[in-house]
PDB file as gemmi writes it, atoms N, CA and C in Angstrom:
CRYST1    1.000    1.000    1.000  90.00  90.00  90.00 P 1                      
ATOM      1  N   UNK A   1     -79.291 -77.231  71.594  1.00  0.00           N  
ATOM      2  CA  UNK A   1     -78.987 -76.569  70.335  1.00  0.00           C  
ATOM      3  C   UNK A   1     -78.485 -77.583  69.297  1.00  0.00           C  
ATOM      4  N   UNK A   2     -77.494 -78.521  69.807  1.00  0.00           N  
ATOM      5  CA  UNK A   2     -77.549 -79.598  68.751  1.00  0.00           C  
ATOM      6  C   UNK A   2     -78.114 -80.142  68.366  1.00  0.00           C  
ATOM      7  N   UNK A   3     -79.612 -80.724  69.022  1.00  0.00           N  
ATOM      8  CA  UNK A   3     -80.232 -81.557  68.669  1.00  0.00           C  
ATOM      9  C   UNK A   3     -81.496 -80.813  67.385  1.00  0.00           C  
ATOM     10  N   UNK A   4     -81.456 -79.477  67.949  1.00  0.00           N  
ATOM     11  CA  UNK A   4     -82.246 -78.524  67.189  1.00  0.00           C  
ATOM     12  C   UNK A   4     -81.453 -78.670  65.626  1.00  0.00           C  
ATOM     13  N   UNK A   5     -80.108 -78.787  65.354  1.00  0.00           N  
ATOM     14  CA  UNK A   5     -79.274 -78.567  64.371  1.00  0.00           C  
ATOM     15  C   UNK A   5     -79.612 -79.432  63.657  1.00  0.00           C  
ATOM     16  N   UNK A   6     -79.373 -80.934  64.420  1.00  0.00           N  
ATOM     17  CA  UNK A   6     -79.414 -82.149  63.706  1.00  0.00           C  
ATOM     18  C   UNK A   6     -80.658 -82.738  63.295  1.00  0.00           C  
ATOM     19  N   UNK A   7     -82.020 -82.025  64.010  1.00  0.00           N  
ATOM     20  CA  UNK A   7     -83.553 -81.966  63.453  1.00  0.00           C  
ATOM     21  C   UNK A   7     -83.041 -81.583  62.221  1.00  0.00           C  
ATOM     22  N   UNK A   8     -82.642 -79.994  61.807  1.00  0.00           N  
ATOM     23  CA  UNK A   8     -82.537 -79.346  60.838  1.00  0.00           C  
ATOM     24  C   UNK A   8     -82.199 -79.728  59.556  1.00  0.00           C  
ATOM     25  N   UNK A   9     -80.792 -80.416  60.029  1.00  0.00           N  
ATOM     26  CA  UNK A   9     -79.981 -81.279  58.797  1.00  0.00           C  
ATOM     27  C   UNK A   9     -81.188 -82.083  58.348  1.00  0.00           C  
ATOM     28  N   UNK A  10     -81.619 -83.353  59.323  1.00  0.00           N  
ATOM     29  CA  UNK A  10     -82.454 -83.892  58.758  1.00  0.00           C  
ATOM     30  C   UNK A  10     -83.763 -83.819  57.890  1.00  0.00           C  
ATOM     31  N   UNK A  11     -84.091 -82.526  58.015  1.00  0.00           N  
ATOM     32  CA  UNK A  11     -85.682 -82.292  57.744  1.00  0.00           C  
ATOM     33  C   UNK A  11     -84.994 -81.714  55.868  1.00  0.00           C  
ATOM     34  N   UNK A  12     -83.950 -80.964  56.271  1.00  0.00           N  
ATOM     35  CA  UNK A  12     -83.563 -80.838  54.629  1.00  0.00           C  
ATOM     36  C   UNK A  12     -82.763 -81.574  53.701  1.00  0.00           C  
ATOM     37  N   UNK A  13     -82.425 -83.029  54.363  1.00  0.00           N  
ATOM     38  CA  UNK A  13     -81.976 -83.993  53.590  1.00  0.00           C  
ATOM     39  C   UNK A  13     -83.285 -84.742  53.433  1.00  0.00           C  
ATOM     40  N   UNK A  14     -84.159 -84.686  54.264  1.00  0.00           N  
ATOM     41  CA  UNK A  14     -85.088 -85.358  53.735  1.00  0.00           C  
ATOM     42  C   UNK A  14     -86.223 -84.695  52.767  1.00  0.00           C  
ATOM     43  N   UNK A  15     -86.360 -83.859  52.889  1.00  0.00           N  
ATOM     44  CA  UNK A  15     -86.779 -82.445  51.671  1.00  0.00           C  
ATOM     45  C   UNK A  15     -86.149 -82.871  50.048  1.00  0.00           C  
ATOM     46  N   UNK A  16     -84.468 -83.068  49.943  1.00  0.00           N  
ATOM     47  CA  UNK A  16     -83.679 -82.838  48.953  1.00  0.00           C  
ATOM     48  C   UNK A  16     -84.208 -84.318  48.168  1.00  0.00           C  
ATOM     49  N   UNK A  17     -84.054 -85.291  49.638  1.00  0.00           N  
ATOM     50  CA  UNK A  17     -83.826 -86.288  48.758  1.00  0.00           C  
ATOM     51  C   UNK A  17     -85.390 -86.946  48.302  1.00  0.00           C  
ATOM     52  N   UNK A  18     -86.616 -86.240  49.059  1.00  0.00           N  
ATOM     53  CA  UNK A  18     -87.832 -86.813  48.753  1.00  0.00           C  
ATOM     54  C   UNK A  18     -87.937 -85.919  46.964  1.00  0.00           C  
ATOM     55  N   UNK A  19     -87.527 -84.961  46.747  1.00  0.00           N  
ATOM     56  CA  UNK A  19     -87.753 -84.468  45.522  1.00  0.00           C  
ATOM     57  C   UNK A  19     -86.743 -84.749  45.028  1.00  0.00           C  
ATOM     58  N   UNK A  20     -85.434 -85.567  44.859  1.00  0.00           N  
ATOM     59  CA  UNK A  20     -85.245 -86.138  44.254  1.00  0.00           C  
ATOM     60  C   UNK A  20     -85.945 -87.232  43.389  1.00  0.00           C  
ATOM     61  N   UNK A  21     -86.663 -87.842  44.448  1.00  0.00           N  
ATOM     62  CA  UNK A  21     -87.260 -89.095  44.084  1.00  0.00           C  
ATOM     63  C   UNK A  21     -88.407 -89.302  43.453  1.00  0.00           C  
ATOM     64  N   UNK A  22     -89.491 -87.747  44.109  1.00  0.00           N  
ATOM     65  CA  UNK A  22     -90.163 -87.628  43.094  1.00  0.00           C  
ATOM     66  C   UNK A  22     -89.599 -87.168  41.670  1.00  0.00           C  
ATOM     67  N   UNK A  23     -88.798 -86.819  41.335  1.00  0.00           N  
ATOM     68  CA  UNK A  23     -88.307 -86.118  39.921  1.00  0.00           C  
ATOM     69  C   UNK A  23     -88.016 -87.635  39.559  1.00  0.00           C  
ATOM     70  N   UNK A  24     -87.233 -88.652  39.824  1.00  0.00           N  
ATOM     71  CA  UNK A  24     -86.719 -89.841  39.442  1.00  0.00           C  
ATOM     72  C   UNK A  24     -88.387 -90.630  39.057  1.00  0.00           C  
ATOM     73  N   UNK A  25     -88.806 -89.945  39.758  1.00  0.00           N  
ATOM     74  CA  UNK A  25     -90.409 -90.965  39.898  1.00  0.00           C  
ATOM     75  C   UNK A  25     -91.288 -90.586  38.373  1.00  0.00           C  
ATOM     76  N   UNK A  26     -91.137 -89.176  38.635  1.00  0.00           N  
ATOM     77  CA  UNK A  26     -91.758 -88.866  37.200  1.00  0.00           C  
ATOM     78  C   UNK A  26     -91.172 -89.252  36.064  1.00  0.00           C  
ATOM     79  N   UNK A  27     -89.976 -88.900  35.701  1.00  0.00           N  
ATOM     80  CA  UNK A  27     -89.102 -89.644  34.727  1.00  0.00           C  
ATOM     81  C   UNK A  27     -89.416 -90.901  34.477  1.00  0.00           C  
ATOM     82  N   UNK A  28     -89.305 -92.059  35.614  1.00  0.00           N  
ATOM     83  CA  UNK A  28     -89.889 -92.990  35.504  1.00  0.00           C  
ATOM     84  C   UNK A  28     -91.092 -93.532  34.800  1.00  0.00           C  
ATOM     85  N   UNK A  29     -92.002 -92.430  35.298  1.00  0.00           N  
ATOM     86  CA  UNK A  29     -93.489 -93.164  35.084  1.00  0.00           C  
ATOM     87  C   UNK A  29     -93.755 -92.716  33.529  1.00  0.00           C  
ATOM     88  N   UNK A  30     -92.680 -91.513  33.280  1.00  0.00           N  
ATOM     89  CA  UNK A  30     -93.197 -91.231  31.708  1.00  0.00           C  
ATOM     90  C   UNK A  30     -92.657 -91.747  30.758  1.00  0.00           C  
ATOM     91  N   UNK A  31     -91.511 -92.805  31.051  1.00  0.00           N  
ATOM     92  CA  UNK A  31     -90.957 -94.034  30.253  1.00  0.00           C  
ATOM     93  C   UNK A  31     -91.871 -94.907  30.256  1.00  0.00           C  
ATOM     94  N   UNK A  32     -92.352 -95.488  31.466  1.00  0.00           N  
ATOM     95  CA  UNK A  32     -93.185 -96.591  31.263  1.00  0.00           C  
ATOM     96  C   UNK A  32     -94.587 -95.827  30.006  1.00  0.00           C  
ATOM     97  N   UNK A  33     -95.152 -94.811  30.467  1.00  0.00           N  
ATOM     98  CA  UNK A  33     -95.956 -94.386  29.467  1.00  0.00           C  
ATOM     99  C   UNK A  33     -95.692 -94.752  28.135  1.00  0.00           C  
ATOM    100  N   UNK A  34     -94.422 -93.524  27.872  1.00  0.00           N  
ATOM    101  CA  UNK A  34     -93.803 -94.144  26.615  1.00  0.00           C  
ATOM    102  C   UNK A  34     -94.127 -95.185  26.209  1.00  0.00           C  
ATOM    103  N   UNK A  35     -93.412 -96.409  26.804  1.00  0.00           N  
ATOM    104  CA  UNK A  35     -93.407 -97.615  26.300  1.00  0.00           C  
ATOM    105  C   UNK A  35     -94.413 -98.029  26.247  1.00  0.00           C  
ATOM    106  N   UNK A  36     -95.604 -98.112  26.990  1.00  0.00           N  
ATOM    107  CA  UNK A  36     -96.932 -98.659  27.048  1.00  0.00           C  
ATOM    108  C   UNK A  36     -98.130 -98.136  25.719  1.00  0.00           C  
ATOM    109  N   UNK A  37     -97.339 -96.664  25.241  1.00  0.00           N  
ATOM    110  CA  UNK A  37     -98.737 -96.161  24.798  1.00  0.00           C  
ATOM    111  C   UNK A  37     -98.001 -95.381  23.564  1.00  0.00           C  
ATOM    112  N   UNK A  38     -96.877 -95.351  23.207  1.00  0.00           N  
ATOM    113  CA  UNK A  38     -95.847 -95.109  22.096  1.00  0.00           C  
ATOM    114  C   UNK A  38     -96.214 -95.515  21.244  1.00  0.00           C  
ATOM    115  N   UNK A  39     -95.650 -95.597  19.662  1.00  0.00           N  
ATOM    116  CA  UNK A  39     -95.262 -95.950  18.737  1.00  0.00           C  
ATOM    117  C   UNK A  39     -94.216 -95.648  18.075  1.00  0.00           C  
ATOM    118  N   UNK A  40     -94.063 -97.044  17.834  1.00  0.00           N  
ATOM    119  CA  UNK A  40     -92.401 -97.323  16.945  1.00  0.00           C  
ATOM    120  C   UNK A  40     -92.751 -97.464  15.440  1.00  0.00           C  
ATOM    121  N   UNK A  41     -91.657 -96.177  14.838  1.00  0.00           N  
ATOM    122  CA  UNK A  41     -91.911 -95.991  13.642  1.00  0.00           C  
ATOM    123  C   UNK A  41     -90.331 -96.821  12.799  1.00  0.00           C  
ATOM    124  N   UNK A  42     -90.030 -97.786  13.485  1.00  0.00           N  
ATOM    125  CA  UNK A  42     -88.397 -98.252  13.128  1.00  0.00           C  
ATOM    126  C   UNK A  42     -88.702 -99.576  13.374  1.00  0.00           C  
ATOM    127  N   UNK A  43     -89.066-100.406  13.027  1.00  0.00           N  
ATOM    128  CA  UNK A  43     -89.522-101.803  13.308  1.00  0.00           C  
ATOM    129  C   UNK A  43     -90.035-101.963  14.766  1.00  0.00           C  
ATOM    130  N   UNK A  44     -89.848-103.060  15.364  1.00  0.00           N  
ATOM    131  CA  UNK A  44     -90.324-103.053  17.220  1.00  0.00           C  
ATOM    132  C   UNK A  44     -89.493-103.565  17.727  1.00  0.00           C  
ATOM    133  N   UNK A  45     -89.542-103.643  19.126  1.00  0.00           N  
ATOM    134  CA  UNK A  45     -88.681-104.163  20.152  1.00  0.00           C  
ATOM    135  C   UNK A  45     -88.601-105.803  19.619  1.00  0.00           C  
ATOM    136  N   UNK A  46     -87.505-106.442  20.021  1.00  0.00           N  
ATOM    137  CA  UNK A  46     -87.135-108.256  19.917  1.00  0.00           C  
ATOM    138  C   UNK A  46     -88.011-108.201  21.458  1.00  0.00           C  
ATOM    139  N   UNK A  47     -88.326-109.813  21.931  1.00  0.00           N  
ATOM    140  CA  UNK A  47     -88.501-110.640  22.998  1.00  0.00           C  
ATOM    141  C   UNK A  47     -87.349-109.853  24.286  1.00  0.00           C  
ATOM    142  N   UNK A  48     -86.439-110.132  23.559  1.00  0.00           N  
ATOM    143  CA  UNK A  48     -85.415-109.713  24.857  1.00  0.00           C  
ATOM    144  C   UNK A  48     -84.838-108.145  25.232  1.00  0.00           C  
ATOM    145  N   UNK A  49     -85.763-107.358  24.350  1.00  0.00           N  
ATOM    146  CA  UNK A  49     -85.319-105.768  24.948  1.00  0.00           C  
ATOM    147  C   UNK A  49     -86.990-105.769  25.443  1.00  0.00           C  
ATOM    148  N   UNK A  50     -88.178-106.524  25.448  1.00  0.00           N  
ATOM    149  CA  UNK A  50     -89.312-106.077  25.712  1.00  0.00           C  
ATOM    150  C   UNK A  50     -88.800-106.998  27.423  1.00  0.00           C  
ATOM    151  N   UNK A  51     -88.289-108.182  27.216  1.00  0.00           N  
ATOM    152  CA  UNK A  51     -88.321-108.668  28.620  1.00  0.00           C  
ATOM    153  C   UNK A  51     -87.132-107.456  29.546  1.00  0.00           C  
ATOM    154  N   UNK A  52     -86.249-107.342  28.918  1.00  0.00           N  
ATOM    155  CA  UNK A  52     -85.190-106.205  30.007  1.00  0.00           C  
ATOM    156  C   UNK A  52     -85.694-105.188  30.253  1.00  0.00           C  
ATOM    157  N   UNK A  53     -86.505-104.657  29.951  1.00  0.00           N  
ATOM    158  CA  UNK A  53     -87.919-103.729  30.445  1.00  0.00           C  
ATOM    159  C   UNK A  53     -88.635-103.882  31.331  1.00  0.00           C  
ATOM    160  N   UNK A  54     -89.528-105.052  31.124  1.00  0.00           N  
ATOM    161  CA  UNK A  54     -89.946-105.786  31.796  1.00  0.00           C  
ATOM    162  C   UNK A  54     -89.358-106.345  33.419  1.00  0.00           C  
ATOM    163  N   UNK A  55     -88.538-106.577  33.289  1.00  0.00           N  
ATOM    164  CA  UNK A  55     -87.407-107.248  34.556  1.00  0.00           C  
ATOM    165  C   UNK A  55     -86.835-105.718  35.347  1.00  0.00           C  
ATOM    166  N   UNK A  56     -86.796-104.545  35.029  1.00  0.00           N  
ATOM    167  CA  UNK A  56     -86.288-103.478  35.389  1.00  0.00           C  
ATOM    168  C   UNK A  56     -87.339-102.669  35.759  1.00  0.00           C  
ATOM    169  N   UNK A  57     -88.569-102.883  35.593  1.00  0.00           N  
ATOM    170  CA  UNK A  57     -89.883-102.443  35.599  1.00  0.00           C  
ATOM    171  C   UNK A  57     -90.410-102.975  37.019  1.00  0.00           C  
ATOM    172  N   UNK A  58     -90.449-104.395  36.930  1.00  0.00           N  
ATOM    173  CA  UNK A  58     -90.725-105.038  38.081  1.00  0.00           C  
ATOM    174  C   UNK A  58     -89.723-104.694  39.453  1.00  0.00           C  
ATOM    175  N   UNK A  59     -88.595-104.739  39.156  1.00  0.00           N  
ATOM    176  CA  UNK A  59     -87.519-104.277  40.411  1.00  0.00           C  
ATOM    177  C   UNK A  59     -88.129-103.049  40.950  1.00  0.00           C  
ATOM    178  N   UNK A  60     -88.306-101.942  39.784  1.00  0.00           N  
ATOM    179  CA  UNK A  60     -88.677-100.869  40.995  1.00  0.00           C  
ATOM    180  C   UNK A  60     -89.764-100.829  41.433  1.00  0.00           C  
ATOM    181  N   UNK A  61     -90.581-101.635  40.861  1.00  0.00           N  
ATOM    182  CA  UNK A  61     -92.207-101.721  41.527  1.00  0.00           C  
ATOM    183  C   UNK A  61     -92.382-102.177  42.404  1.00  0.00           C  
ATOM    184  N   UNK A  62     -91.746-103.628  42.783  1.00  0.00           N  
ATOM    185  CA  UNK A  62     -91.719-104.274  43.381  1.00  0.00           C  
ATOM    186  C   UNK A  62     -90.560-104.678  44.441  1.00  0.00           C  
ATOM    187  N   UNK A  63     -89.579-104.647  43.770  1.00  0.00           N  
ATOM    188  CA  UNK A  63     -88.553-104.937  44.716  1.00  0.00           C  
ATOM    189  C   UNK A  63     -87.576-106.343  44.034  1.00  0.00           C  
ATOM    190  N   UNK A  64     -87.378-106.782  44.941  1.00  0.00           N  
ATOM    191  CA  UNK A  64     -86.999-108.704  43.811  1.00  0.00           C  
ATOM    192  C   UNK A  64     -87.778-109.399  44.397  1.00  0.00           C  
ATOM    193  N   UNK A  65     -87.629-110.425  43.557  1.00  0.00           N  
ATOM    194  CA  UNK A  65     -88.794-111.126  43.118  1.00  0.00           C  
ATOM    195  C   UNK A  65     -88.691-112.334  43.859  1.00  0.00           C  
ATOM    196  N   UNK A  66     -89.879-113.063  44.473  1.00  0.00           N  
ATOM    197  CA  UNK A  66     -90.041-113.610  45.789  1.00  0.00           C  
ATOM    198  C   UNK A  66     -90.690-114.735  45.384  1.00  0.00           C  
ATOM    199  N   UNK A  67     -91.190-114.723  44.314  1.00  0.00           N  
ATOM    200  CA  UNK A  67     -92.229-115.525  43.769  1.00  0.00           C  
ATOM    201  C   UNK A  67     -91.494-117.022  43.284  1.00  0.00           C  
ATOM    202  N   UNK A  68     -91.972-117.965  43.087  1.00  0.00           N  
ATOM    203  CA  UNK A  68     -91.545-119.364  43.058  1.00  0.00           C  
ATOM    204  C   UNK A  68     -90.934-118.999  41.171  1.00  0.00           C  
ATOM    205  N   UNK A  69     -89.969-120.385  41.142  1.00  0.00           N  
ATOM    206  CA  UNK A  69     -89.930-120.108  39.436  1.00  0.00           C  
ATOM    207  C   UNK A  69     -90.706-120.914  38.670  1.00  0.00           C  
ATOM    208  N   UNK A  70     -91.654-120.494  37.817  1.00  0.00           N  
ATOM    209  CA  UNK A  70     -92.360-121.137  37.151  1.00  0.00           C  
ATOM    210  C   UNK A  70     -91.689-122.490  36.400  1.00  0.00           C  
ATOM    211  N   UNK A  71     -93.101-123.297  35.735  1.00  0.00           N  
ATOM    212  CA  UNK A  71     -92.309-124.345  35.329  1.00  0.00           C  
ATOM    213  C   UNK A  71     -91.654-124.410  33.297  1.00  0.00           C  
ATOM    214  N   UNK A  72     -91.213-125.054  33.173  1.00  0.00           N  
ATOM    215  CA  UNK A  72     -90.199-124.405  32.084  1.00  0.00           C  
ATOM    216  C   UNK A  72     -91.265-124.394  30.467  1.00  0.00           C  
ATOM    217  N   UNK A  73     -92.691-125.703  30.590  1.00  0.00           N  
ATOM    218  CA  UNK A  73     -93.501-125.488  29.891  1.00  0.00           C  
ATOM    219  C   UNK A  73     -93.897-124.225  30.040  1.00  0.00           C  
ATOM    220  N   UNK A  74     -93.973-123.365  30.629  1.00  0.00           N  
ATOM    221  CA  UNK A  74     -94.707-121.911  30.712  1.00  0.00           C  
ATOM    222  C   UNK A  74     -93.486-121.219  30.131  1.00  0.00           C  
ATOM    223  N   UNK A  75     -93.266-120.993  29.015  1.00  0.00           N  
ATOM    224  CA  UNK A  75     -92.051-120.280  28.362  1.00  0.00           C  
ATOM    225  C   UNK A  75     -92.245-118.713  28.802  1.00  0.00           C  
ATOM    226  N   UNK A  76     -93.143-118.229  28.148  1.00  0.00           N  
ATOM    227  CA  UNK A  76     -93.471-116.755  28.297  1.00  0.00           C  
ATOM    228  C   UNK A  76     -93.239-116.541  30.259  1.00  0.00           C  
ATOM    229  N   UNK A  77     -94.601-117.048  31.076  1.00  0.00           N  
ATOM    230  CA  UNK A  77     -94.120-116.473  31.989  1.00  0.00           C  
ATOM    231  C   UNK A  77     -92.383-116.736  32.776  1.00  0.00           C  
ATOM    232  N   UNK A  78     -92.178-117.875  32.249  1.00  0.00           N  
ATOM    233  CA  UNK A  78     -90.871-118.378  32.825  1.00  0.00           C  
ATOM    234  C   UNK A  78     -89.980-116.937  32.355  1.00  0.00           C  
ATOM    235  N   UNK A  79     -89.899-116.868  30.757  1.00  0.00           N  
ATOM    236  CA  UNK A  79     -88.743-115.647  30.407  1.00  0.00           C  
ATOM    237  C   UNK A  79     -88.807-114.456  31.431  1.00  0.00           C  
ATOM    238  N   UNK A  80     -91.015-114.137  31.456  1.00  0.00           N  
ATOM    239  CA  UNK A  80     -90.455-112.974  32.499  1.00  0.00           C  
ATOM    240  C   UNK A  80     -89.672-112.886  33.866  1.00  0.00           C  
ATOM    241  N   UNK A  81     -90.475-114.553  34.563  1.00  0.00           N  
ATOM    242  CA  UNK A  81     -89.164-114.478  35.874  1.00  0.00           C  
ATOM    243  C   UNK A  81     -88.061-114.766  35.634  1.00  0.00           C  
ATOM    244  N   UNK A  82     -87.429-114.981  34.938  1.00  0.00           N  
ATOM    245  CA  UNK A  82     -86.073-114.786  34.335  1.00  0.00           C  
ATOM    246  C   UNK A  82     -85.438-113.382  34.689  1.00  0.00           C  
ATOM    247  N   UNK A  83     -85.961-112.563  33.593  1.00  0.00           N  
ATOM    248  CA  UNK A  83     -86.036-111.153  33.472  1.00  0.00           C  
ATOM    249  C   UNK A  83     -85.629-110.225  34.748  1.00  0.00           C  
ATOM    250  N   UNK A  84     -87.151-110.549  35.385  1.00  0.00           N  
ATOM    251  CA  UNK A  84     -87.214-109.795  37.183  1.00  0.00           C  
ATOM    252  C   UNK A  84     -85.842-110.670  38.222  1.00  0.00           C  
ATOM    253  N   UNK A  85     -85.861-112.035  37.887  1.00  0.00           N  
ATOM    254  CA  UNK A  85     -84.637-112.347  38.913  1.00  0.00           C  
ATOM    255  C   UNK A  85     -83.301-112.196  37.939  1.00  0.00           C  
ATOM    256  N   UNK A  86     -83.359-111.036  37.201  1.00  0.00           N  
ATOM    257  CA  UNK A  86     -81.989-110.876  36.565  1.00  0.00           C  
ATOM    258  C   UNK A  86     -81.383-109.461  37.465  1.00  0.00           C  
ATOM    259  N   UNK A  87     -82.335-109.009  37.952  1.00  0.00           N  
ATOM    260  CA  UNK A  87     -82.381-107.417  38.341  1.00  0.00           C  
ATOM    261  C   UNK A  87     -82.605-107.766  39.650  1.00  0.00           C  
ATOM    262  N   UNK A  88     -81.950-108.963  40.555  1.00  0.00           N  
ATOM    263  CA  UNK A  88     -82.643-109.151  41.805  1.00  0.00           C  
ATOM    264  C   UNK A  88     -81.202-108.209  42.411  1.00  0.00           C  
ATOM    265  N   UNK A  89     -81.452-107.676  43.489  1.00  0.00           N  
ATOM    266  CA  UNK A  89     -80.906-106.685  44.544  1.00  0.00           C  
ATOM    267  C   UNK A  89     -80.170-105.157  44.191  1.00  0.00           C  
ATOM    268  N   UNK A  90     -80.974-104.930  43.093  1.00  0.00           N  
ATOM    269  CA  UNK A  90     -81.166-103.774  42.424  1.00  0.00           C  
ATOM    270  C   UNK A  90     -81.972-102.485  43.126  1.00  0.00           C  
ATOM    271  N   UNK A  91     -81.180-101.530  43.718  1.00  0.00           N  
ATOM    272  CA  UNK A  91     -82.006-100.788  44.545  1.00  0.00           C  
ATOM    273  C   UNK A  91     -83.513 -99.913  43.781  1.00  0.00           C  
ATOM    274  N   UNK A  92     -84.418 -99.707  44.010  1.00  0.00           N  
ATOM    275  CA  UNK A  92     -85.478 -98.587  43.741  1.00  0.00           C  
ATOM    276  C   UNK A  92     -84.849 -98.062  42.798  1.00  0.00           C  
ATOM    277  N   UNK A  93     -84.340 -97.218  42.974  1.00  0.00           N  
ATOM    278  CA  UNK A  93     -83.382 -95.971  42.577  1.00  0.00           C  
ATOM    279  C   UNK A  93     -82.741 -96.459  41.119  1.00  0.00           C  
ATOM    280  N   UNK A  94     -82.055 -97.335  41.312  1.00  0.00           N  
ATOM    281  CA  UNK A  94     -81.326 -98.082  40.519  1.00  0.00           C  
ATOM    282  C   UNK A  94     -82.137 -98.502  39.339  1.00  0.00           C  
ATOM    283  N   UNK A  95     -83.158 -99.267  39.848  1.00  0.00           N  
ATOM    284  CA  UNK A  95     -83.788 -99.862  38.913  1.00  0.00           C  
ATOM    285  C   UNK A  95     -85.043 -98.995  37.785  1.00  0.00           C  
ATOM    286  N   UNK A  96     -85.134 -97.597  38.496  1.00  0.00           N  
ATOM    287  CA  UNK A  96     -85.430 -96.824  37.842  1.00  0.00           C  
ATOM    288  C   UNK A  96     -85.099 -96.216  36.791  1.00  0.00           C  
ATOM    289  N   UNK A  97     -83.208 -95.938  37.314  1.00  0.00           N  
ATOM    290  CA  UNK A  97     -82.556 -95.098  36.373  1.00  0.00           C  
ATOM    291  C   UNK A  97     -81.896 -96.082  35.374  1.00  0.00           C  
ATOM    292  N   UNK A  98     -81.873 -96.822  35.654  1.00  0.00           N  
ATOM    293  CA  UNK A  98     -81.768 -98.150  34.026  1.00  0.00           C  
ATOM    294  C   UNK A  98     -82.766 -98.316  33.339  1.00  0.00           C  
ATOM    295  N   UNK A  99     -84.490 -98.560  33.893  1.00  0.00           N  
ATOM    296  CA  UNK A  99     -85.051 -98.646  33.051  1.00  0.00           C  
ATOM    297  C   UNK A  99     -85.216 -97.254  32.080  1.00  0.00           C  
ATOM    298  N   UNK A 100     -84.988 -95.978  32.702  1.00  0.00           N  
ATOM    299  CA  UNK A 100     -85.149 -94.479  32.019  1.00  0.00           C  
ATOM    300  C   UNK A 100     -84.421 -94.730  30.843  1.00  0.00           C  
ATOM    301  N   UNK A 101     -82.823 -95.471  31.260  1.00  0.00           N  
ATOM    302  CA  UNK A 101     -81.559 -95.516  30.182  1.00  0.00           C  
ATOM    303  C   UNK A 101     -82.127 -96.612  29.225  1.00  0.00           C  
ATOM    304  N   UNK A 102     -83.203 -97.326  29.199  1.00  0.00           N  
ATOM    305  CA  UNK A 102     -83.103 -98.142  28.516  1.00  0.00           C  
ATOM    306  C   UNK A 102     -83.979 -97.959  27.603  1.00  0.00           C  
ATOM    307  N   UNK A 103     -85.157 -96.907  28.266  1.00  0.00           N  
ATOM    308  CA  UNK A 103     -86.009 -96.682  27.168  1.00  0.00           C  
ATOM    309  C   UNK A 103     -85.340 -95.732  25.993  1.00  0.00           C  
ATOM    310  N   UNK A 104     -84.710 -94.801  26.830  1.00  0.00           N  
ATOM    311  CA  UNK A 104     -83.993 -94.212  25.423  1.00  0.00           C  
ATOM    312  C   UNK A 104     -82.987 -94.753  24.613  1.00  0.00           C  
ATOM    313  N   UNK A 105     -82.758 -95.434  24.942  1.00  0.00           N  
ATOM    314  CA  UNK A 105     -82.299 -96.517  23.855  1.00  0.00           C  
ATOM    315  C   UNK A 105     -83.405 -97.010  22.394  1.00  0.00           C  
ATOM    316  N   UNK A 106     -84.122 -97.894  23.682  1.00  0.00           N  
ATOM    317  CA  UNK A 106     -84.941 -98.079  22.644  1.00  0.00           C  
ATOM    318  C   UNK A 106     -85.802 -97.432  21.771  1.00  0.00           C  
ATOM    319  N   UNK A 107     -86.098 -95.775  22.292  1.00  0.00           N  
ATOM    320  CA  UNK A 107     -86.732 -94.716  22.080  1.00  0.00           C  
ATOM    321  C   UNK A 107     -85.944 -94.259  20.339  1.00  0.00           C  
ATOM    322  N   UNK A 108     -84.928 -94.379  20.637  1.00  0.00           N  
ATOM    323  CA  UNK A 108     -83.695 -93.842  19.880  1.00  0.00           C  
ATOM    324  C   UNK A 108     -83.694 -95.166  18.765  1.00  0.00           C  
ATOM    325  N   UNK A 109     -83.306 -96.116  18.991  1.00  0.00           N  
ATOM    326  CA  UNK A 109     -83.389 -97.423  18.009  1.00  0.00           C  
ATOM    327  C   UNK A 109     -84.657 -97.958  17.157  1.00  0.00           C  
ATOM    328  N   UNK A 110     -85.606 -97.523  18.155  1.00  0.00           N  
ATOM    329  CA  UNK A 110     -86.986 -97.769  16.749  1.00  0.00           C  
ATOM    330  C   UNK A 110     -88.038 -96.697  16.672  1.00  0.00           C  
ATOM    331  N   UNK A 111     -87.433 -95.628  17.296  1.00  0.00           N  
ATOM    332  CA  UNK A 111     -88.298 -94.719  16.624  1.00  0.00           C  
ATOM    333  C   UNK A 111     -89.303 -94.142  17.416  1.00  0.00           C  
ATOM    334  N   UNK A 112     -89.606 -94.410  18.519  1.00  0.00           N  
ATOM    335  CA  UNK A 112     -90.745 -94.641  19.818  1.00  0.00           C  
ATOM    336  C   UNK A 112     -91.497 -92.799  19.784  1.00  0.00           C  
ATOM    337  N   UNK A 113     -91.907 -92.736  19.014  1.00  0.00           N  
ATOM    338  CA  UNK A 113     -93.142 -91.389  19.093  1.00  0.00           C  
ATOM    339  C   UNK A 113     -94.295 -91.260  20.431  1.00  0.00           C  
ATOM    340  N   UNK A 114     -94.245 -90.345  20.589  1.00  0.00           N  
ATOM    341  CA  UNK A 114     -95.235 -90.345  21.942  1.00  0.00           C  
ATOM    342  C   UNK A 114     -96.269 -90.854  21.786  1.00  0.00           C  
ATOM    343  N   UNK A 115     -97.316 -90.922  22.349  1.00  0.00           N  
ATOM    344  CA  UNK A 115     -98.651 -91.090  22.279  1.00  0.00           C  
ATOM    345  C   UNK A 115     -99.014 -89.436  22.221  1.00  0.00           C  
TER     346      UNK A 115                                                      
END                                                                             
């Protein structure tokens, strides 16, 4: 009977927390939309709110970043591994719900209209 219980618990924590994640997931993916396919009616993002996007983007996609660091002539890709190893041991989760917070920021600061 306990073990029947503790199936139980489990099957509805894992229920709660998989639709959590999808709900976190969608949220997610409709920021990145946003940002990808938006328009800003308030000037545009600087270099460094498009890279903290960028770097918070990669964490939850990926995880942290494993990849060698580029060399310092490569400015652009260098800033982005910058970016991604700024957000290194940033859980999934985490790195989701910052990038959500960040788009509305920026959503809010220049104006970001849907597509």
């Amino acid at each position: 009977a306990l073990l029947l219980h503790i199936a139980e618990l489990t099957d509805c924590w894992l229920k709660c927390h998989c639709a959590e994640m999808s709900d976190l997931e969608a949220k997610f993916e409709a920021a990145a939309n946003l940002i990808a396919k938006g328009t800003p009616t308030k000037g545009s993002a600087s270099t460094d709110d498009k890279l903290k996007l960028y770097g918070l983007y990669k964490q939850a996609k990926e995880g942290d970043n494993t990849t060698g660091e580029p060399w310092s002539v490569q400015w652009e890709t260098k800033a982005k591994w910058e970016a991604w190893e700024k957000c290194k041991g940033k859980s999934k989760e985490t790195a989701m719900t910052e990038y959500i917070a960040e788009v509305e920021a920026q959503k809010e600061k220049f104006g970001i209209e849907p597509p």
